[in-house]
C-alpha positions in Angstrom: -2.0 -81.2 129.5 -0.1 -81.7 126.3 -1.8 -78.6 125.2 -0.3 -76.7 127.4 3.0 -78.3 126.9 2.7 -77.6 123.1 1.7 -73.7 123.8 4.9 -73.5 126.4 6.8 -74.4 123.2 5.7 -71.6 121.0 6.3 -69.1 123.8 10.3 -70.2 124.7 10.4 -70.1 120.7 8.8 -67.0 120.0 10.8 -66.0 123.1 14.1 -67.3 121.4 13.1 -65.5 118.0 12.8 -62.2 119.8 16.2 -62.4 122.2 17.4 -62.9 119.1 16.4 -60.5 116.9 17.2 -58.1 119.2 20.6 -58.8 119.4 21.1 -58.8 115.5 19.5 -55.3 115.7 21.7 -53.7 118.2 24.9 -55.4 116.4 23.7 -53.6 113.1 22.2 -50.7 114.2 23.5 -47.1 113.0 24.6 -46.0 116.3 28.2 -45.1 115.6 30.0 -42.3 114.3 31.5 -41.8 111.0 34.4 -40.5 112.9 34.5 -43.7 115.0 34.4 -45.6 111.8 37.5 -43.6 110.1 39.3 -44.4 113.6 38.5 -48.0 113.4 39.9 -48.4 109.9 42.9 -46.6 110.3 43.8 -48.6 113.3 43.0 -51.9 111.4 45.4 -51.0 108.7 48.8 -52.8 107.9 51.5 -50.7 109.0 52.8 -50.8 105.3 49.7 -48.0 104.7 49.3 -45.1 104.6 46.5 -42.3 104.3 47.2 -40.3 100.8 47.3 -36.6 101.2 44.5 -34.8 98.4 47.7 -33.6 95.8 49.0 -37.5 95.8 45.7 -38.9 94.2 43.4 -38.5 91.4 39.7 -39.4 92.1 39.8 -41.1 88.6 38.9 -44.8 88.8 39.3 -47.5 86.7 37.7 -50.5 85.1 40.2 -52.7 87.4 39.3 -53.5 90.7 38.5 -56.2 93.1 35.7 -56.5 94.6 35.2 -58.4 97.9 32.1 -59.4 99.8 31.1 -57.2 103.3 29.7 -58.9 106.2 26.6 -57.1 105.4 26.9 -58.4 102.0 26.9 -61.5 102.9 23.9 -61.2 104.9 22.3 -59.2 102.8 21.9 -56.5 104.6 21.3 -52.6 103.9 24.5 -50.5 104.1 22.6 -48.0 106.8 23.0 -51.0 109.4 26.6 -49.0 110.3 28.8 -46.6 108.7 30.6 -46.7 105.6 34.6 -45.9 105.1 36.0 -44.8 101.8 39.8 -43.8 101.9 42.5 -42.9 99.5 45.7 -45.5 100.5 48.9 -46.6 99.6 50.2 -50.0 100.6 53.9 -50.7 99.8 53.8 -48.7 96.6 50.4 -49.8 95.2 47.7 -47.1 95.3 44.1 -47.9 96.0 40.3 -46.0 96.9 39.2 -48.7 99.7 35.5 -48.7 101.0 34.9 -50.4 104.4 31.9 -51.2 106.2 32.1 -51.0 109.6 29.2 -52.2 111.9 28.4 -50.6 115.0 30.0 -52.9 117.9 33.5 -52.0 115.2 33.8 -54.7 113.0 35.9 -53.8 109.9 35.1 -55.4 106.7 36.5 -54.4 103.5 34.2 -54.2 100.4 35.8 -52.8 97.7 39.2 -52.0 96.1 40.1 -49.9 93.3 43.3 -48.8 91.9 44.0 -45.5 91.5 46.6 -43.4 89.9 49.3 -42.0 92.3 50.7 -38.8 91.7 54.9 -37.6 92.1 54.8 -34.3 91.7 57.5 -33.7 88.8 59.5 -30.0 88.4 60.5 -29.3 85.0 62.1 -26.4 83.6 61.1 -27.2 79.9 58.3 -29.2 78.3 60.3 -32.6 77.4 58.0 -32.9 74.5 58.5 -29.4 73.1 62.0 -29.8 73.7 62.5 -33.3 71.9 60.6 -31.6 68.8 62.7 -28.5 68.6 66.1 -30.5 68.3 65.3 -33.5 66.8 62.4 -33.5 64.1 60.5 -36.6 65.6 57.3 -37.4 64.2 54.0 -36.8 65.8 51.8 -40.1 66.0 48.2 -39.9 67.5 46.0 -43.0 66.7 42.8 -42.9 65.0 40.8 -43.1 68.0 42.5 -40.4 69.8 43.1 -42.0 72.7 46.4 -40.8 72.9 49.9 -39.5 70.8 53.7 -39.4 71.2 56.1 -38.9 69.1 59.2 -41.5 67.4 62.4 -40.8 66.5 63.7 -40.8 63.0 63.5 -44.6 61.5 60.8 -45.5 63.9 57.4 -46.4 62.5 54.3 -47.8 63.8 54.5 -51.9 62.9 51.1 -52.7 63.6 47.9 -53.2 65.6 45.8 -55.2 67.6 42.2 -55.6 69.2 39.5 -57.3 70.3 36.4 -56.3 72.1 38.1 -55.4 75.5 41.2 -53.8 74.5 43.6 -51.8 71.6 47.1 -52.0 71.2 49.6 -50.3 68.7 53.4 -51.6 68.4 56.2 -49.5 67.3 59.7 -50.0 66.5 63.1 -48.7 65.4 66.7 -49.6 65.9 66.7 -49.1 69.7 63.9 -50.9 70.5 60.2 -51.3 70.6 57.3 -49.9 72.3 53.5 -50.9 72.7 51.0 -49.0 73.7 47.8 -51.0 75.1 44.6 -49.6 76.5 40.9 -51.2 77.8 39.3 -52.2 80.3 40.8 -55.0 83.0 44.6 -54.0 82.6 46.5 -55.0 85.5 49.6 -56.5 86.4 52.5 -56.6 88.7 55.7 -56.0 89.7 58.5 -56.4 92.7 59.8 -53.3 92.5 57.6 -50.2 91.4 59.5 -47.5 90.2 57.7 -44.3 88.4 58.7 -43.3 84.6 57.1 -39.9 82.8 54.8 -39.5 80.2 53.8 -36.0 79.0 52.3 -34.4 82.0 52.0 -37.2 85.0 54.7 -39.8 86.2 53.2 -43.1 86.4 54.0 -46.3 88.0 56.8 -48.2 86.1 59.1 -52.0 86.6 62.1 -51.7 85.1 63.8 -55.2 84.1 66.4 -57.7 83.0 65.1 -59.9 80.9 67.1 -63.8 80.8 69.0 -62.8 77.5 69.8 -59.2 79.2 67.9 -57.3 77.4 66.2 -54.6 79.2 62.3 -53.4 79.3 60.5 -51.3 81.0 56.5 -51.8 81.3 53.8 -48.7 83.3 50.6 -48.4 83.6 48.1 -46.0 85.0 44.6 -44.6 84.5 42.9 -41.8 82.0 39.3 -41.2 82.3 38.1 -44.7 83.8 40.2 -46.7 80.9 43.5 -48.9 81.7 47.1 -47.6 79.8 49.9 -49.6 79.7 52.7 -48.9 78.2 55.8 -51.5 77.8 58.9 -50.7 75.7 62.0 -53.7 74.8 65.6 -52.2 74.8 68.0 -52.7 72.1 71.6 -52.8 72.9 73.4 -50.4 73.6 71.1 -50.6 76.4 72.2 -47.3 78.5 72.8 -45.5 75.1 69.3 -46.4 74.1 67.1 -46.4 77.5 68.0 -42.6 77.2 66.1 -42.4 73.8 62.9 -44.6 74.9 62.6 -42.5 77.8 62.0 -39.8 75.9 59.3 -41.7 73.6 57.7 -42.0 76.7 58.2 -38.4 78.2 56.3 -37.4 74.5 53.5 -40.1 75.4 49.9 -38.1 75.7 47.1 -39.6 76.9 44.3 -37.7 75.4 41.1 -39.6 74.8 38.8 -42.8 75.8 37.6 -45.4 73.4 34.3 -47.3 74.6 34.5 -51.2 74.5 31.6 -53.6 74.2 
């Protein structure tokens, strides 16, 4: 008798074991569309996104990102149990390349974020850099690495430099202010208030602010090749006088180059 009591057991279990492996296998199972996916995503989003059109991104991707953890992740599962989602979004002004993983009863679950560099589409009549040459005899900078140039008005100079294994920076200055030119890997920051500012051929994201003595600075950033830029200048009174002539340090700003880190 207890033998048969003790082989009853090993049937509900192996029972158990198979209800329930079933049901993790349909949950998981590939039977959804990619299009179904898309649709899932898109109606999961915060009403603050939006879907960027092909012209308003650059596929280029940086070493900053955050990376969280899928449901399948977490279970260590294969990505083929479902579909993945990657899409090209901005959310209140901050540009990312998203990839969701969405199983096949619809489940969203994000798994990775990566900035991206948004593009405003500038017109210009004239090349601001050839422009600033031609009237004013700036001189041409471009750092030993070639990473990137620009060029400084009369009685600026370059006032030093500054790295480490993860990053490069160069700091200029003259009478109307100073600027700093960083670039690495895991550059980030943030700001209330994004605005855009030009370099040489892109307009990049840009905060523009009043520091507690009111000074005034202006700090950007974006993305070349995989490798974080940022570029902060500090504005000497007279500050409306002299924004006008950092501006167009930055409008001369090039980025033409990447410079490999440990």
């Amino acid at each position: 008798m207890p033998a048969h009591k003790g082989f009853a057991t090993v049937i509900v279990v192996v029972i158990s074991f198979l209800i329930s492996l079933s049901i993790y296998v349909i949950a998981q199972a590939p039977w959804i569309s990619q299009s179904f996916a898309r649709d899932k995503v898109l109606s999961s989003l915060d009403k603050s996104c939006r879907e960027l059109n092909r012209e308003e991104y650059s596929s280029e991707t940086g070493d900053t990102m955050m990376r969280l953890p899928s449901l399948s992740q977490r279970l260590g599962l294969s990505p083929a149990f479902g579909e993945e989602v990657t899409l090209y979004l901005i959310c209140a002004d901050k540009s990312t390349k998203n990839t969701y993983f969405v199983s096949s009863l619809g489940n969203v679950s994000l798994k990775e974020i990566v900035p991206i560099p948004y593009r405003v589409k500038v017109e210009q009549s004239e090349n601001t850099i050839d422009k600033i040459s031609k009237t004013t005899n700036w001189i041409s900078f471009t750092n030993p690495q070639k990473t990137f140039t620009l060029m400084l008005p009369p009685k600026w100079k370059q006032t030093s430099t500054f790295s480490d294994p993860f990053y490069r920076k160069f700091f200029f200055g003259g009478p109307e202010g100073t600027l700093e030119v960083l670039y690495g890997s895991g550059l980030g920051g943030g700001c209330e208030n994004w605005s855009k500012i030009q370099i040489k051929t892109q307009s990049i994201n840009a905060c523009y602010l009043t520091e507690t003595d009111n000074s005034e600075s202006i700090g950007a950033s974006t993305i070349y090749q995989d490798q974080g830029f940022s570029i902060s200048a500090k504005i000497n009174a007279p500050y409306k006088e002299n924004e006008k002539i950092i501006k167009d340090i930055f409008a001369s700003i090039d980025l033409i180059g990447i410079e490999k880190f440990n």
